[in-house]
C-alpha positions in Angstrom: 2.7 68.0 45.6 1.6 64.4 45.1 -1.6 63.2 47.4 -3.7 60.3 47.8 -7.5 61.1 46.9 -10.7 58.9 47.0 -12.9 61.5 45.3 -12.1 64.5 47.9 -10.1 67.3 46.4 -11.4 70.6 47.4 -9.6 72.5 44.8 -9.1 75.7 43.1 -12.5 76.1 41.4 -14.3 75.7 44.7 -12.6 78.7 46.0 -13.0 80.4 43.3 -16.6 80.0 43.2 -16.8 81.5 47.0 -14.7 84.4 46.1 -17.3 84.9 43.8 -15.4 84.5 39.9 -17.8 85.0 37.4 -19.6 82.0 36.1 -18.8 83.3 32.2 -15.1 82.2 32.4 -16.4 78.7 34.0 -18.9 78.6 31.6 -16.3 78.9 28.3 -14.1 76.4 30.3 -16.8 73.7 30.5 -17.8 74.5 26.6 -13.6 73.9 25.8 -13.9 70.7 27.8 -17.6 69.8 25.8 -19.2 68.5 28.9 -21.5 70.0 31.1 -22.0 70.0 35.1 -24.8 67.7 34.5 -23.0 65.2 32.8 -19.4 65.9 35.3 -22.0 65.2 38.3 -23.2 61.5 37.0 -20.1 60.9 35.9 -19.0 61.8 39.4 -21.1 59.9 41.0 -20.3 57.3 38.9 -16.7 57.5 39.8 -17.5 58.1 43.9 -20.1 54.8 43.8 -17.2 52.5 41.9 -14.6 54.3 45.2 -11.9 54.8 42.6 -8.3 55.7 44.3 -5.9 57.8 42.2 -2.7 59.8 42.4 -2.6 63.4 41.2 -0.6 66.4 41.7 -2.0 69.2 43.6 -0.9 72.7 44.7 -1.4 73.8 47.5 -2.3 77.9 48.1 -3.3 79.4 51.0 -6.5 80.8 50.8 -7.4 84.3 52.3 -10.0 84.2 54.8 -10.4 87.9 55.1 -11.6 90.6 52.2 -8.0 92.1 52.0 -7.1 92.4 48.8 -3.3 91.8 47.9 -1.1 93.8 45.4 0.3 91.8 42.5 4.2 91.6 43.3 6.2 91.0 40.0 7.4 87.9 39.4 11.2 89.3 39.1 11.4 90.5 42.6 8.9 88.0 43.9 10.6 85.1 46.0 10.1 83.2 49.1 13.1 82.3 51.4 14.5 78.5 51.2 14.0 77.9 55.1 10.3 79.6 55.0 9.5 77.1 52.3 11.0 74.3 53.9 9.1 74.9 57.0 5.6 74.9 55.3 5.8 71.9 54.0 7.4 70.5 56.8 4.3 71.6 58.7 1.9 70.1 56.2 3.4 66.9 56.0 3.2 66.8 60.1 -0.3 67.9 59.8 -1.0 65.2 57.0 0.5 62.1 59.2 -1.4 63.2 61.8 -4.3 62.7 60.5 -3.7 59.4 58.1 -2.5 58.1 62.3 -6.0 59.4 63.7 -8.0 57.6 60.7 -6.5 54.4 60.9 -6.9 54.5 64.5 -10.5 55.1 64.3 -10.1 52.5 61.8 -12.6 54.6 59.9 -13.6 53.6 56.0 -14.3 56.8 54.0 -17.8 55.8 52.0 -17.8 56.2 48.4 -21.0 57.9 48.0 -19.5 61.3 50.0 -17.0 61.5 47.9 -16.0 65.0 45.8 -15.8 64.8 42.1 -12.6 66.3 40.6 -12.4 69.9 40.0 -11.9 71.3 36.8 -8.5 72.8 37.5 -7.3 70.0 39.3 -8.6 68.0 36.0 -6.8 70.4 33.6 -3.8 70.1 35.7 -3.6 66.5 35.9 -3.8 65.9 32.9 -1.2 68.1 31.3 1.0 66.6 33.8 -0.1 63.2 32.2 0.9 64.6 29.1 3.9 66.0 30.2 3.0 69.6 29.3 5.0 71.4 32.3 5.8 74.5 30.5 1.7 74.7 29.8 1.3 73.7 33.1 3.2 76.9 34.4 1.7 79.4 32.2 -2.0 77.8 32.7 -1.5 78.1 36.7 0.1 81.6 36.4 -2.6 83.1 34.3 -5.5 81.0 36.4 -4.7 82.3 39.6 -4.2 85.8 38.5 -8.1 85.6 36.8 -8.7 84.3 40.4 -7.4 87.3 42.5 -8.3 89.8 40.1 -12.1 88.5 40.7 -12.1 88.2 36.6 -13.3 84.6 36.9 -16.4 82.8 39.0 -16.9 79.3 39.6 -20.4 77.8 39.9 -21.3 75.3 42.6 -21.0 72.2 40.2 -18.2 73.1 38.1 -16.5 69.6 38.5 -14.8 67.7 36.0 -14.6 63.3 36.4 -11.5 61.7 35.4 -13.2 60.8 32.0 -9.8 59.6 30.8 -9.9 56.6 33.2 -13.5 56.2 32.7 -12.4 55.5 28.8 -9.8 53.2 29.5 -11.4 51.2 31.6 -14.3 50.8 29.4 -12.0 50.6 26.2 -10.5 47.5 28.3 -14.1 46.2 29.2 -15.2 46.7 25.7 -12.0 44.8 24.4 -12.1 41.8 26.7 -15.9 41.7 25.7 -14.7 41.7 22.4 -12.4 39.0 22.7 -14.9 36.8 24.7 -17.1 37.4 21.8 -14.7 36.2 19.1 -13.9 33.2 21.2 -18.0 32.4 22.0 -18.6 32.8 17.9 -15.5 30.2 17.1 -16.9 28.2 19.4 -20.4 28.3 18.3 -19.0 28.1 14.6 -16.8 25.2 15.9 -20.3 23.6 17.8 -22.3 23.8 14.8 -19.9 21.9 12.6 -19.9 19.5 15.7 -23.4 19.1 15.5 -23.7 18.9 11.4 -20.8 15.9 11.7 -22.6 15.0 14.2 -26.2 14.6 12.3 -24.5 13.3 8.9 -22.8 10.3 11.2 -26.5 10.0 12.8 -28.0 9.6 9.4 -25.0 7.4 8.5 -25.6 4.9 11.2 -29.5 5.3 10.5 -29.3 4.4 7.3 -26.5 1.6 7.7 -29.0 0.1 10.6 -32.0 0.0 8.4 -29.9 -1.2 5.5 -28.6 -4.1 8.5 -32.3 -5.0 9.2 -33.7 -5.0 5.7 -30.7 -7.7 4.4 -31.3 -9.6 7.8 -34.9 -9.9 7.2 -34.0 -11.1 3.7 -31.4 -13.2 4.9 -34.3 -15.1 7.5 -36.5 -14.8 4.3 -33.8 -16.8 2.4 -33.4 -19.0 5.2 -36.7 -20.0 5.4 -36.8 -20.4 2.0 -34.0 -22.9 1.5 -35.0 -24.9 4.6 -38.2 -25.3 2.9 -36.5 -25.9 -0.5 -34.4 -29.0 1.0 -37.1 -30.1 2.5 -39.1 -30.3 -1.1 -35.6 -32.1 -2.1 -35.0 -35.4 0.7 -38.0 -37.1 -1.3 -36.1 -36.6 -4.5 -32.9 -37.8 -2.9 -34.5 -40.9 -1.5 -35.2 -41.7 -4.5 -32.0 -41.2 -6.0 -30.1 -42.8 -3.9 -32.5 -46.4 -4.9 -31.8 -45.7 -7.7 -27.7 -45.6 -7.6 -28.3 -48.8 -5.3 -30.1 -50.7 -8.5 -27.5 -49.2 -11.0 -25.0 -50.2 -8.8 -26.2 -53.9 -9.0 -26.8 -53.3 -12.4 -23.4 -52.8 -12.8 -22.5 -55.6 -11.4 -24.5 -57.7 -13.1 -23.0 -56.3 -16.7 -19.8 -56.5 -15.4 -20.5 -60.4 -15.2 -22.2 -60.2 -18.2 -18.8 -59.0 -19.7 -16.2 -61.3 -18.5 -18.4 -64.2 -19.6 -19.0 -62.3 -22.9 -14.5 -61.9 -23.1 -14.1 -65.7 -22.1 -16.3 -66.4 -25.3 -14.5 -64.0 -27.5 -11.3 -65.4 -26.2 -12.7 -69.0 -27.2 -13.6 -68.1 -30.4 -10.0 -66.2 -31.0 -8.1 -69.5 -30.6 -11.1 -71.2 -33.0 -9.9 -68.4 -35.7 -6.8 -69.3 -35.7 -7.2 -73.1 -35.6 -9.2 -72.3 -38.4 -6.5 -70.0 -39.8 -3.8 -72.9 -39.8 -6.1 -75.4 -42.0 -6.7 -77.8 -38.9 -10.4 -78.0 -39.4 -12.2 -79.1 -42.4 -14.9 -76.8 -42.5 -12.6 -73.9 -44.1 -13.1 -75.0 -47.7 -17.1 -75.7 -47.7 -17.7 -72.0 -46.3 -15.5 -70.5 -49.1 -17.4 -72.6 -51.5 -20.7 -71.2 -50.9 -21.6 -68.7 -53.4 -22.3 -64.9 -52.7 -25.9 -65.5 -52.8 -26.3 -68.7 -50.9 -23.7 -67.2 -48.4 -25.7 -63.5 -48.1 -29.2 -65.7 -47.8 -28.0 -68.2 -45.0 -28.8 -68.1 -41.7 -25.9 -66.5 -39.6 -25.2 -68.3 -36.3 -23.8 -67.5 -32.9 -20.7 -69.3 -33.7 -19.9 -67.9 -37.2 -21.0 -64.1 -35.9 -18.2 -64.3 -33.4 -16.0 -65.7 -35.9 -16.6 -62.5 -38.1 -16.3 -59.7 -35.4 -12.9 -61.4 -34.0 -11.8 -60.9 -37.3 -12.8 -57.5 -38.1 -11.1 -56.6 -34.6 -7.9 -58.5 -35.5 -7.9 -56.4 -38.4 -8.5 -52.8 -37.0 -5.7 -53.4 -34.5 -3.5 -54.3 -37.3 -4.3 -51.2 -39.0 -3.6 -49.2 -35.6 -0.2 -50.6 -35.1 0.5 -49.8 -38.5 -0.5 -46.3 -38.4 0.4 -45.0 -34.7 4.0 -43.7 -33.9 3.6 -42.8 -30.3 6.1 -43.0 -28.0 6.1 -45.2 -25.0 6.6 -43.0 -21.7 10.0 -45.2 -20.0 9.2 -47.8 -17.3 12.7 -48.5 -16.2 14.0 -45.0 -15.1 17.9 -45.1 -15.4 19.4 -43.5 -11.8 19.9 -39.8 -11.8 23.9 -39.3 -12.8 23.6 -35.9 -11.0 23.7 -37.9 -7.8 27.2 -39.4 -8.1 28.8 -35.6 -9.8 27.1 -34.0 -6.4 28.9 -36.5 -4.3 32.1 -36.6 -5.9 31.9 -32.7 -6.0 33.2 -31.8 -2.6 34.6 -28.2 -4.1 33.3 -25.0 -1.9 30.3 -22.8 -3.5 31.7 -19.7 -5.3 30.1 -16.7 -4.3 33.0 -14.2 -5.8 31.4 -13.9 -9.0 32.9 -10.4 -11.0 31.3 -8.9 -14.3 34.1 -10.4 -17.0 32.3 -9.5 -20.3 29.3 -8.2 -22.1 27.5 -9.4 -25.1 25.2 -7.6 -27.1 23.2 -10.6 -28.9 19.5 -9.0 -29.4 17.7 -5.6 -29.7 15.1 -6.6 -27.3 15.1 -7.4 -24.2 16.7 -11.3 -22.9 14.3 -13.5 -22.2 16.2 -16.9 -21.6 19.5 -18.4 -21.4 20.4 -21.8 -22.0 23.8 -24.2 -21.4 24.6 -27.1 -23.9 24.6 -30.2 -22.0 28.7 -31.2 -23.5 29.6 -27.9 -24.8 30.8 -24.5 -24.0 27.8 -23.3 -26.1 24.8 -21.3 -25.0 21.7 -20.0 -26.5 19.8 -16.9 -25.7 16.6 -16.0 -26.7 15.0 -12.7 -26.9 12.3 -10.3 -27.4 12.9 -9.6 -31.2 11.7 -13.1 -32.2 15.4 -14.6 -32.7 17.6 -17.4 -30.8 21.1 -17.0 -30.9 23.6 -19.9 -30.5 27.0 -18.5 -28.9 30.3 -19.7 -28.8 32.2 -19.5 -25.2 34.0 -17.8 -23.9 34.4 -15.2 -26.8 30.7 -14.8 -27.5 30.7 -15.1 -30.9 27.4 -16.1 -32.8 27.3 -20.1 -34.2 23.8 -20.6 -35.5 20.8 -17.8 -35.7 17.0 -19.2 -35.4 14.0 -17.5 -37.2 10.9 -18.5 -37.6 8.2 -17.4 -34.5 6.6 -14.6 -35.5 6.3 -13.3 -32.1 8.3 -12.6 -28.7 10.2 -16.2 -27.6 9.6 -17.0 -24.2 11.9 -19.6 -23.1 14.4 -22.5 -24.7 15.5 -25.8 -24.1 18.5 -28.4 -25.2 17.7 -31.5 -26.0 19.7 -34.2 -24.1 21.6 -34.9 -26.2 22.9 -31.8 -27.5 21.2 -31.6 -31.0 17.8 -30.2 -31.2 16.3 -27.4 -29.3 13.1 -26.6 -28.2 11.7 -22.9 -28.3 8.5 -21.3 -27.1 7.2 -17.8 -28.3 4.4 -15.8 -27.7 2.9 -16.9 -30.9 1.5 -20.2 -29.2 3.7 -22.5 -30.8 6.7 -24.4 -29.7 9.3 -25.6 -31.9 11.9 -27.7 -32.6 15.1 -26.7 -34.3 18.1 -29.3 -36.1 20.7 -27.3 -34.5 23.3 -29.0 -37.2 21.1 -27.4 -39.8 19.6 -24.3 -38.1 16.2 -25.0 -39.4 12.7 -25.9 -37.7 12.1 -29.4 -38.0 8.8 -29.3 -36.2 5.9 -27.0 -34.6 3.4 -27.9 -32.4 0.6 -26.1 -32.4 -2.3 -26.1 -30.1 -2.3 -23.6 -27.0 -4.6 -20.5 -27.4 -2.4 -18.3 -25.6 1.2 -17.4 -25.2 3.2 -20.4 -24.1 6.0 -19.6 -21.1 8.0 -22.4 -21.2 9.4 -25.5 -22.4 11.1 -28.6 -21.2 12.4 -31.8 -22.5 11.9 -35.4 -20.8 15.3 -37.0 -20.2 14.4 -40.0 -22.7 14.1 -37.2 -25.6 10.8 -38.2 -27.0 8.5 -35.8 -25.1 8.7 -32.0 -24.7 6.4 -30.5 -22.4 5.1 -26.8 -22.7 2.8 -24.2 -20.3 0.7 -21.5 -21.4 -1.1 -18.2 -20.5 -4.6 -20.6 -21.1 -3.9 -21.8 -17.7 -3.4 -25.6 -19.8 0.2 -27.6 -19.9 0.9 -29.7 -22.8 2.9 -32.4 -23.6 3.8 -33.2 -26.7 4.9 -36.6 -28.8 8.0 -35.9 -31.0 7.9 -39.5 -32.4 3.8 -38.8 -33.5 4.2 -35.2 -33.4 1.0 -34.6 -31.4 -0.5 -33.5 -28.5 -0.4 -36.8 -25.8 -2.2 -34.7 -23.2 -3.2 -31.4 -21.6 -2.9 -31.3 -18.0 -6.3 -29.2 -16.5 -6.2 -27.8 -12.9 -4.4 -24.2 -12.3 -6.6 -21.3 -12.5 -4.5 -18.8 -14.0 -1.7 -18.5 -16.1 0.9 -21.2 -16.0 4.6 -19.3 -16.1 6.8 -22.5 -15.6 7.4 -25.7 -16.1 10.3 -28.5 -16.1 10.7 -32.4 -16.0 12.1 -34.0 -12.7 15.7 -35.4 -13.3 15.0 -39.0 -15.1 11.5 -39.3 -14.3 8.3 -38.9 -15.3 7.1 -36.4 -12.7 5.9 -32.8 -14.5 6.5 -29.6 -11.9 4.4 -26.4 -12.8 4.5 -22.8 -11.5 1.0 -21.0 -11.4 0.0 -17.4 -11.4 -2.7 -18.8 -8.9 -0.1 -19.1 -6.3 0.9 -22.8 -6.5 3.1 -25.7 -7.5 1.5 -29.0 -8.9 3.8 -31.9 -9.3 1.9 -34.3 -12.6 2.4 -38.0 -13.6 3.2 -37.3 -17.0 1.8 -41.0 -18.4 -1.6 -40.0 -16.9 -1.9 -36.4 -16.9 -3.4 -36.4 -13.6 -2.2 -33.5 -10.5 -0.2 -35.6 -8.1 0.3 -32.9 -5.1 0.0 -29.3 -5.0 2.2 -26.9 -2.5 0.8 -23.6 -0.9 2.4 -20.7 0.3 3.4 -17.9 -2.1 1.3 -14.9 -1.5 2.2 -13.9 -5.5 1.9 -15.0 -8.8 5.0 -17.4 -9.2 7.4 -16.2 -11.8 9.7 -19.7 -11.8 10.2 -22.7 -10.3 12.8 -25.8 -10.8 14.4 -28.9 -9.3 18.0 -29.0 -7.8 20.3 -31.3 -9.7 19.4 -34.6 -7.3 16.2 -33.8 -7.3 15.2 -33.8 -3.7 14.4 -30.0 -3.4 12.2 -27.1 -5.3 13.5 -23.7 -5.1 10.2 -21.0 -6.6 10.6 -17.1 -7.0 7.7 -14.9 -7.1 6.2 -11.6 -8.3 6.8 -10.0 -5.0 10.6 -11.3 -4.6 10.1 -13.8 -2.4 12.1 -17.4 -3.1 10.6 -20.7 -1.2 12.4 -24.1 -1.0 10.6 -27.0 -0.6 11.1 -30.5 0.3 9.9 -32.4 -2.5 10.2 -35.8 -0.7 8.2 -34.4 2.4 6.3 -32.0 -0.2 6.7 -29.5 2.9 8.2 -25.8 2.8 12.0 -25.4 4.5 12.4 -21.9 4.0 11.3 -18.3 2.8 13.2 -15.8 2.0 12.3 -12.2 1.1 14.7 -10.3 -1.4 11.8 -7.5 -2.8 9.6 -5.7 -3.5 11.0 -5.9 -6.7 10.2 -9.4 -8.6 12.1 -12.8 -8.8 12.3 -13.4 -12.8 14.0 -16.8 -12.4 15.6 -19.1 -10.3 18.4 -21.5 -11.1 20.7 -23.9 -8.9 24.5 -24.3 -9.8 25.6 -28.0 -10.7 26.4 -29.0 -6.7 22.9 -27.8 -5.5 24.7 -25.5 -3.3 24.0 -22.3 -4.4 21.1 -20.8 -5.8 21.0 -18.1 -8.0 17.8 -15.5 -8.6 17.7 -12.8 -11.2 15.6 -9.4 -9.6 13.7 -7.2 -11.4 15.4 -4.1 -9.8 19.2 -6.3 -11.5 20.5 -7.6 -9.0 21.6 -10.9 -8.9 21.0 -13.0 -5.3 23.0 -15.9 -4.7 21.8 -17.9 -2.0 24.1 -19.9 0.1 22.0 -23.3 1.2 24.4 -24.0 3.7 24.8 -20.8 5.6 21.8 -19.1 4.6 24.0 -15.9 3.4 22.6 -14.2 0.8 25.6 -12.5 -1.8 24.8 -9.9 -4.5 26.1 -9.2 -7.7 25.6 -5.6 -8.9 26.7 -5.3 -12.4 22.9 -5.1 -15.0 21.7 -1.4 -15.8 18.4 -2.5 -15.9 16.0 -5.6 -15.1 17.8 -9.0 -14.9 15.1 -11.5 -16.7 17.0 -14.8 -16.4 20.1 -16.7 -14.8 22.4 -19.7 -15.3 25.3 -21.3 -13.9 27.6 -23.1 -16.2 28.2 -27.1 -15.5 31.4 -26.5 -13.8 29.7 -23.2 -11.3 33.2 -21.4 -12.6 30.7 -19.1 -14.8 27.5 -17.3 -14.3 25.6 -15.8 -17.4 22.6 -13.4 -17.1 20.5 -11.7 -19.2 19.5 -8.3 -19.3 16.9 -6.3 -20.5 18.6 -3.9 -22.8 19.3 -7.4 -24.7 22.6 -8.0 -23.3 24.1 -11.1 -21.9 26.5 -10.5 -18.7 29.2 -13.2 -18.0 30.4 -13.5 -14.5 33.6 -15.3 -12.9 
């Protein structure tokens, strides 16, 4: 029978210790068990002060009350009737209700202190019904109570056994959540300490970085001080300087007097010399009369000094316009022709370009294309230090050009068709008799690789940039250097001669676009905006507008009569290698390092690709009529599209 117990179950032992059971067999059990009555009756008390319910499985004998002793009845003919067994437990369970009513009527709480440890049968019994051990169970209470009525076995007065088992688990749950809660308070403490070391380096940090702060503002107040004091050392000096520009500047003055007084003399004597020249003054004869002597020993006066230096300057600029052969820059600037072909054009831009052929032309890389100005002709330049002339459309090779002795960088016709201009990485530039196929003429004088090339439109001037950060240009007629145009701060990729004019326009690895006055050699205007170092730049056909590509793949147009930006537009990450407008202006073309070829639609602003190149695309061209597109590759390969 299952009952509810708070520490009170008056069990077998107990009675077994007033019918007086030896204390030997109680003894043995308590050894079995390894415990003693000490030990069962802290642990007891233990248990009755915590007021721990359980359930546990009791059975219930009747106890005799008298000495009559009973005779053992084998268990084969032992058996007690179905409705006498009913009826006693019927009663118990009335007896039981009874008084579970009369307690919570007297609404009486049973203290834990009174209550009555577990008895050591009770405790065997429980827990081999814990265990599931029924068949033990049996034999155990068989054999028990027999000892019992025999007399064979005495209990003592504290033979009880706690419930050690629920002792254990709750302390082995106690002892695991106090586990736990120590693992969690040492990662936390771990986890606090490298807080607090983070902590102290970032204190030290700061510490440091303030004292560093004071120490350069002290200095910086130090300096202060310092320079104030300096300038103030320095207005004195200034003072005085600027007297003294005021009395140079009169001095100036005054020389400048000095000098037009001194060129209306010079210019009086002049037209003496040549009176004297003509024979209309009778003096001529006695002065070449005089001997050496007399003429060395006499006095030399104002008049005849003058006379003399005239002369010797007469002379010296006859001498100069013997010997010079430089070309005179054009004044009167024949109108752009490009203006009436863009008019009369009225044709739409062609943007369905297809790959129609491929020639092979160098074993480097392409570096440049160029269009005859009258011709279906074009001329490539590559890598392996050779220019190739082409016949169109069949590609076959007219006229091979050798000579630089390193990479060539860029090529140019000639307006009229029969020279070309090369530069190479060898700092020359060259000019080639393209009815001969030989170099004609080499200028020499950049100390770096030159970029580019360009001819004026009169033909007597070719102008060149460099990797010195310098432009040149250069005389054909005196075949020298006319002047070196100073001002970018890096490398100068590009460069090319407004239509009919003499207007220079140069493309900077600083960034920026200068526009020169090629008679002076002087920076114009200079245009800001590309974040990059600008591959290319160049002029549409009228002229009004600059189209520039740079490192990053980003093309700018510009107003060149505003010198303002109109538009930006952003084709990378991969570079723009060049840029080149088709004969209308309408279209402009841009060769990407990732070969791909943009056409740009100025109108619309649509933006058309041509996939055809296996690798980089270094340069593009539109032939004169914009039927034909040729691009060079860098496996040395020249693409025609159509």
């Amino acid at each position: 029978m299952w009952c509810g117990s708070q520490g009170q179950a008056p069990g077998a032992l107990q009675m077994a210790a007033q019918q007086g059971i030896p204390s030997s067999a109680l003894r043995v059990l308590e050894e079995a068990l390894g415990m003693g009555s000490t030990a069962a009756g802290d642990t007891a008390e233990a248990v009755a002060a915590e007021g721990a319910y359980y359930l546990e499985q009791v059975t219930i004998t009747e106890a005799s009350e008298d000495d009559y002793e009973y005779e053992e009845i084998p268990d084969d003919n032992y058996s007690i009737p179905e409705g006498e067994e009913d009826l006693a437990k019927a009663v118990q369970m009335v007896q039981e209700q009874a008084t579970d009513t009369q307690i919570l009527e007297q609404k009486t709480v049973l203290s834990s202190k009174h209550a009555v440890p577990e008895a050591i049968e009770d405790f065997l019994c429980n827990f081999l019904i814990k265990m599931g051990m029924t068949r033990t169970l049996d034999c155990f209470q068989s054999e028990w109570y027999e000892l019992i009525q025999k007399g064979v076995t005495e209990l003592r007065g504290g033979g009880h056994v706690p419930d050690v088992y629920t002792q254990n688990m709750l302390l082995e749950n106690e002892n695991k959540i106090l586990k736990k809660d120590l693992k969690h308070y040492k990662q936390a403490a771990d986890k606090a300490r490298e807080d607090l070391l983070k902590t102290q380096k970032e204190r030290d940090f700061h510490r440091m970085h303030h004292k560093r702060t004071v120490q350069e503002k002290d200095k910086l107040i130090n300096d202060l001080k310092g320079l104030k004091l300096h300038y103030a050392s320095y207005e004195p000096t200034i003072r005085v300087l600027y007297e003294k520009h005021h009395a140079l500047l009169k001095q100036k003055m005054l020389t400048s007097l000095e000098r037009d007084r001194a060129v209306v003399q010079i210019s009086g004597l002049q037209e003496t010399l040549k009176h004297m020249e003509i024979g209309h003054t009778f003096h001529a004869p006695e002065i070449r009369v005089v001997p050496n002597c007399e003429k060395e020993n006499a006095p030399e006066g104002p008049t005849q000094k003058g006379l003399r230096e005239a002369r010797e300057q007469s002379k010296r600029k006859t001498k100069m316009k013997v010997s010079t052969k430089d070309s005179e820059f054009p004044t009167d600037m024949q109108p752009n022709p490009n203006l009436c072909l863009c008019k009369e054009n009225i044709c739409p831009a062609k943007f369905d370009y297809k790959l129609n052929n491929i020639f092979r032309l160098h074993e480097l890389p392409v570096s440049c294309i160029a269009t005859h100005p009258h011709k279906d002709i074009l001329v490539s330049c590559g890598e392996d230090r050779v220019w190739k002339m082409v016949g169109l459309p069949k590609g076959n090779v007219l006229l091979t050009g050798l000579g630089h002795t390193d990479w060539l960088s860029d090529c140019c016709f000639h307006p009229s068709g029969n020279k070309l201009a090369t530069s190479s990485g060898d700092t020359t530039v060259k000019l080639w008799d393209l009815s001969k196929g030989n170099c004609i003429l080499t200028f020499e004088g950049h100390t770096h690789a030159v970029w580019s090339c360009t001819w004026h439109s009169c033909g007597d001037f070719v102008a060149s940039s460099s990797l010195d950060t310098t432009s040149k240009i250069w005389d054909v007629n005196s075949e020298r250097c006319r002047c070196t145009l100073y001002g970018h701060t890096d490398s100068v990729n590009s460069i090319e001669f407004f239509p009919c004019s003499n207007i220079l326009l140069t493309g900077s690895a600083d960034k920026s676009l200068s526009a020169w006055d090629a008679r002076t050699g002087k920076c114009e205007q200079s245009l800001y905006g590309h974040m990059h170092s600008i591959n290319d730049a160049t002029f549409t056909p009228r002229g009004h507008m600059i189209a520039s590509c740079d490192a990053c793949g980003v093309t700018k147009l510009w107003d060149f009569r505003k010198l303002l930006p109109i538009v930006s537009i952003d084709v990378g990450p991969s570079p723009g290698n060049e840029v080149n407008f088709d004969s209308s202006g309408q279209v402009l073309a841009q060769a990407s390092g990732n070969g791909v070829i943009h056409l740009l639609d100025l109108k619309s602003g649509q933006i058309h690709k041509l996939m055809g190149h296996e690798s980089e695309a270094h340069t593009v061209v539109f032939s004169h009529d914009g039927e034909t597109l040729f691009s060079g590759d860098s496996d040395g390969t020249i693409r025609t599209w159509s």
